[in-house]
N, C-alpha and C positions, 0 to 999 in steps of 0.2 A: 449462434451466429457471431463470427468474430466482429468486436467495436474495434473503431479506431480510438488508439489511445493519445488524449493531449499531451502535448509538449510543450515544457514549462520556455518561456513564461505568458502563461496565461491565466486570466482572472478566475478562471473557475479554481483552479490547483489550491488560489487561496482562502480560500470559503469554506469557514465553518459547516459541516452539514448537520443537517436536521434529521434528529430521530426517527426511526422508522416505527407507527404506530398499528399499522396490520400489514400483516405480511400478505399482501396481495400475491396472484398468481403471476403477473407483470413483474412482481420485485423477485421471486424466484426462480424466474425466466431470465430474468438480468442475470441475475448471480449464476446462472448455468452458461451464461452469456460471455458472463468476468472472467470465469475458469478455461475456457475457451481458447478466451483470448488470452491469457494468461499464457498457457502452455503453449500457444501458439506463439505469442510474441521471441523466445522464451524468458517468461518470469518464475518466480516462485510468488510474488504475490500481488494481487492490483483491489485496488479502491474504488468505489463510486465514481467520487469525484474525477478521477484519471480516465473515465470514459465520457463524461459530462454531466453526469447524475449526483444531487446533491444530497443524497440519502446515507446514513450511517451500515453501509456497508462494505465488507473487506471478502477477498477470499485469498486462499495461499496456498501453498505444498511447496516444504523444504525438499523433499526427497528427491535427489537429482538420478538415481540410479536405485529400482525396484521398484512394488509397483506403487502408485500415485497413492497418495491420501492426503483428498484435496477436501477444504475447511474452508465453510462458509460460515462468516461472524455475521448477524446483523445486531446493530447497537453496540456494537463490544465494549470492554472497556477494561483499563486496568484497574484490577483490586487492590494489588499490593506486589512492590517491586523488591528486590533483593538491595541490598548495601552493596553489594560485592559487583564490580562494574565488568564489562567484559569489552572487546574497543575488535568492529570488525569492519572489512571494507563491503562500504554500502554503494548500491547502485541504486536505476529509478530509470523502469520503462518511459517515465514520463521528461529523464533528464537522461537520454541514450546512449552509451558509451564513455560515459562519466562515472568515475568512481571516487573515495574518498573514503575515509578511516573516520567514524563515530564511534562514541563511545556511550554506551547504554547500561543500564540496569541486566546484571547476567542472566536473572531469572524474574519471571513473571507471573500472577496468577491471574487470568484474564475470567470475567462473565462476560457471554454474549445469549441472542437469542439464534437456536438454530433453525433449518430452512425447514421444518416440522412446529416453529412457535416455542419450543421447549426450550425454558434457560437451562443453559449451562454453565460450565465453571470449570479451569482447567489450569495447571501451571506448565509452562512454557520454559525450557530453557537452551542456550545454545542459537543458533540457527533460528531457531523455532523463534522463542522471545523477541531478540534481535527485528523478524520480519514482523510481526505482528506488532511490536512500539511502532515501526516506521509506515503500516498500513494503518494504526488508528490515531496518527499523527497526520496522514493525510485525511482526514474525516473533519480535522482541528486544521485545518489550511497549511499545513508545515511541512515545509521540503527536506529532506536530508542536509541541503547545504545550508540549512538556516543554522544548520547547529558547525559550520565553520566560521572560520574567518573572514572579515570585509572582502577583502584582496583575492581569494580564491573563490568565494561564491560569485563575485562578480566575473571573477575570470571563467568560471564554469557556466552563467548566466550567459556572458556572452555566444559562447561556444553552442550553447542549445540555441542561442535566437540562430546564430546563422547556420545550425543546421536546420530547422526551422524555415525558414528561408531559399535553402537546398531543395528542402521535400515540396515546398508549394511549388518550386518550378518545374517539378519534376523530374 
């Protein structure tokens, strides 16, 4: 079932979430949920939090062409980031037609648990890394534009209220 996805700014986008402690069938049901909407929106990755769920879960797939390999994190988190930076333009189903240049850590070795209970453990780089810092940065309340400038995050802030604004009139 597609979720509607929030559009910042909104108070949930900044909230820390909480651990996921059993993986209930409801929380695997979301996450078949995320992906969904995900592909549907079109993203490559969405968060808990960006449907309104306050649970330490991400899902994603770089692949923009061939078939999907879609990655359900729950808890994720990074182990250990690379020195070596890599600077890519970021977007955010939750901040719609806005993009901007960050610059992250090139590669990453992420633990999560997956949608079977089983931890796993995986390095990430490219694309991949990239999307998965920016999905368990929304888990930690952090928007892609937190990592620009005053002048531009406000100007981007603005731009999503009154699209925001657009969509409630419909």
């Amino acid at each position: 079932m597609i979720k509607p996805i929030l559009i910042h700014p909104d108070p949930r986008l900044k909230k820390v979430c909480a651990p996921v402690s059993d993986l209930s069938d409801d929380l695997r049901n979301l996450a078949k949920d995320m992906l969904e909407t995900m592909y549907d929106a079109p993203g490559i990755g969405l968060a808990a939090p960006q449907v309104g769920v306050l649970d330490r879960l991400i899902v994603m797939d770089c692949i923009k062409d061939g078939d999907p390999e879609p990655v359900v994190m729950f808890n994720p988190e990074v182990l250990s980031s690379s020195e070596d930076l890599n600077v890519y333009e970021e977007g955010c189903l939750s901040i719609p037609e806005q993009f901007a240049e960050v610059t992250r850590p090139e590669s990453v070795r992420v633990g999560w648990i997956d949608m079977e209970g089983n931890p796993q453990e995986k390095d990430f780089d490219g694309l991949w890394a990239t999307c998965v810092q920016h999905e368990i940065d929304h888990l930690n309340g952090k928007l892609f534009i937190d990592y620009l400038g005053p002048m531009k995050r406000q100007m981007m802030t603005r731009k999503s209220q009154k699209m925001k604004r657009e969509l409630a009139r419909g």
